[in-house]
C-alpha positions as a printed Julia matrix, in Angstrom:
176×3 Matrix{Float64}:
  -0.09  -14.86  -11.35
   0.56  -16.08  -14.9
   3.13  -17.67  -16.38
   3.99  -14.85  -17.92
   4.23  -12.76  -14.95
   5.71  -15.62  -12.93
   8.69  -15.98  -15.47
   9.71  -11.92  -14.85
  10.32  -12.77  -11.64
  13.51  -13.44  -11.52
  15.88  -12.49   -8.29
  17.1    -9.74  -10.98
  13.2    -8.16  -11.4
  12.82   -8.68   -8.05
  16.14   -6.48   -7.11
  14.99   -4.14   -9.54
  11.74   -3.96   -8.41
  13.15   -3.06   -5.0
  15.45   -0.45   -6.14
  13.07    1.3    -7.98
  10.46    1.22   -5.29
  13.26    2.74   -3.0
  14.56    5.32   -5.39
  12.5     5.53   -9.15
  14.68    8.3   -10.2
  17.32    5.98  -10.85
  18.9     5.64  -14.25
  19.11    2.67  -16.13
  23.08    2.64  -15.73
  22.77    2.89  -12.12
  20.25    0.79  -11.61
  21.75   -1.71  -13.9
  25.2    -1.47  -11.63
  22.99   -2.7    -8.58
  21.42   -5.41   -9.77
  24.49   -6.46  -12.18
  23.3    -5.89  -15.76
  24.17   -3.52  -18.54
  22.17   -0.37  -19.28
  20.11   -1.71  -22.37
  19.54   -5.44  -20.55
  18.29   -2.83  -17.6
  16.01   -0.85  -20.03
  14.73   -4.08  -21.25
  13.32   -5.97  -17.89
  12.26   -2.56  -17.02
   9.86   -2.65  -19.82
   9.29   -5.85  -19.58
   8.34   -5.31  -16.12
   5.47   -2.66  -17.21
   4.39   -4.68  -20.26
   3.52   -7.07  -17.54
   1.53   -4.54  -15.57
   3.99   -5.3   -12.46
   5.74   -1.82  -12.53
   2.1     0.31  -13.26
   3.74    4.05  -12.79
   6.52    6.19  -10.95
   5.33    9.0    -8.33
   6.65   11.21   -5.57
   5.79   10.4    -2.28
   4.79   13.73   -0.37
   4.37   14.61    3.37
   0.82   15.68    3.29
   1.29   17.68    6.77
   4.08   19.38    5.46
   1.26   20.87    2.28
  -0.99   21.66    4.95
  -3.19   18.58    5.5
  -2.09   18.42    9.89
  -5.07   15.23   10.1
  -5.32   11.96    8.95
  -8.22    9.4     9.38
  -9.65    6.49    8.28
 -12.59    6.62    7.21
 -14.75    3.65    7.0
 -18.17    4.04    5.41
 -21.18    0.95    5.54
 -23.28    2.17    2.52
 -26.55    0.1     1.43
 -26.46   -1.11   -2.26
 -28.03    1.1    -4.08
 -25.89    3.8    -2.18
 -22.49    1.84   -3.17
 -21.85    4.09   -6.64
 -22.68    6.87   -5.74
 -20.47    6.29   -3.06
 -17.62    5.48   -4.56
 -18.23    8.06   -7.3
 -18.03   10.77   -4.48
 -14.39    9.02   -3.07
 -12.86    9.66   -6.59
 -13.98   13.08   -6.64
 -13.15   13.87   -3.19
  -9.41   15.21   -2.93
  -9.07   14.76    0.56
  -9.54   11.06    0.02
  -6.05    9.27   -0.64
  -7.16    6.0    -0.98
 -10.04    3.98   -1.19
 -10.33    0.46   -1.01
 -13.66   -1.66   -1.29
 -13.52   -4.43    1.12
 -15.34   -7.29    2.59
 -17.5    -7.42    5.72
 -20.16   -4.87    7.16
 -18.2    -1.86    5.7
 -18.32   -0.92    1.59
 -15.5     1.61    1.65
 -12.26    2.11    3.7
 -10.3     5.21    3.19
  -7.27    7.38    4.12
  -8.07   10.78    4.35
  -6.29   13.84    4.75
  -7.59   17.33    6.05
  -6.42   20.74    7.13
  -8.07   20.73   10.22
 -10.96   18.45   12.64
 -13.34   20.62   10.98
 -12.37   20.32    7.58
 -12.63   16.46    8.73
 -16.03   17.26   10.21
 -17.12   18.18    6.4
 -15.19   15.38    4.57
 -17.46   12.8     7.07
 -20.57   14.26    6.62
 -20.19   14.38    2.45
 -19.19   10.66    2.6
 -22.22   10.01    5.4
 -24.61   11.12    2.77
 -24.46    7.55    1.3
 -23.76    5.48    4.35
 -22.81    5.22    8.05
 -19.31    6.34    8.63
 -16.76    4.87   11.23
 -13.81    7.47   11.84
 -10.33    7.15   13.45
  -7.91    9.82   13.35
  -4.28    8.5    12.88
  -2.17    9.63   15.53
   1.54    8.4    14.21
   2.31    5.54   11.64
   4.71    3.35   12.75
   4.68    1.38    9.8
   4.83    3.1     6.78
   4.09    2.31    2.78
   6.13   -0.74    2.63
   7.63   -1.56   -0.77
   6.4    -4.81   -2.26
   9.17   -8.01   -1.57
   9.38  -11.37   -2.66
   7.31  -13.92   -0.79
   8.9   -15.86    2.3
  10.12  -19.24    0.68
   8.07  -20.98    3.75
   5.55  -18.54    3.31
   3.16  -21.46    3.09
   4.64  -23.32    5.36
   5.27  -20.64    8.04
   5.26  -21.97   12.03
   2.86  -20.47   14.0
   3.75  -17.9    16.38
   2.32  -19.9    19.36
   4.26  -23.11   18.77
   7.51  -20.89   19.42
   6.5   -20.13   22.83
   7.1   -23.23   24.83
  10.69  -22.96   23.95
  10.71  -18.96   25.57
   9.11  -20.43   28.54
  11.39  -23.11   29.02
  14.14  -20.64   28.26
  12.49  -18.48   30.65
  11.97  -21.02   33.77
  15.26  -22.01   33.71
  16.73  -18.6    34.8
């Protein structure tokens, strides 16, 4: 993060930040009468904000089985080198894909894909296997959505681990 960046973040940005990523239809006067600011001072760390490349664009979410897309997968695809672009090429062009992300370890490409039906799936797979070995699990439910981006934990470093809390439940526990 630069300095830059660092000095937009503010508790104000940050409650903007979180408004907008709950509701980015918002005006400026309404969003500036959550977070406490006038409208203009609200139009300004908005723009701010983008300058920075923290806010990078406004979208509707959509429920992709309500269009017609009933499955979701991931799709994970272990593609030699010289199969990586081409690859990746084929993601961006691929409309069922949703996201990709290129990550570490044995796989090149992860993905979320949606599809109109196991065999439209089927098809999607086999396209993407053309340049690598693909690993497929349909998502059943997601009980965790898109989260919106928060502010760090203060002790976010400096966070307990979850194991050291468990002598306490035992005791807790032993003495009922």
């Amino acid at each position: 993060m630069t300095f830059r960046t660092e000095r937009a973040l503010d508790d104000v940005a940050w409650r903007i930040l979180a408004a907008l990523q709950a509701d980015a239809r918002l005006s400026f006067s309404e969003l500036g009468r959550r977070v406490g600011l006038s409208s203009p001072a609200t139009a300004e760390r908005v723009r701010r904000l983008e300058e920075a490349g923290i806010i990078t664009g406004y979208r509707a979410e959509v429920d992709a089985e309500k269009l017609g897309f009933a499955v979701s997968a991931i799709v994970r695809v272990s593609a030699p080198e010289h199969h990586f672009s081409r690859l990746k090429a084929l993601a961006g062009e691929l409309v069922e894909v949703r996201e990709a992300h290129h990550v570490t370890g044995p796989d090149s490409l992860v993905m979320k894909v949606s599809a109109v039906s196991v065999g439209h799936l089927e098809r999607v797979i086999e396209a993407l296997g053309r340049y690598g070995t693909p690993t497929t699990a349909v998502i059943l439910s997601s009980p965790v959505r898109s989260r919106s981006v928060a502010p760090p934990s203060r002790t976010a470093g400096r966070a307990r681990p979850v194991l050291q809390s468990l002598p306490a439940t035992r005791a807790r526990a032993k003495s009922r």
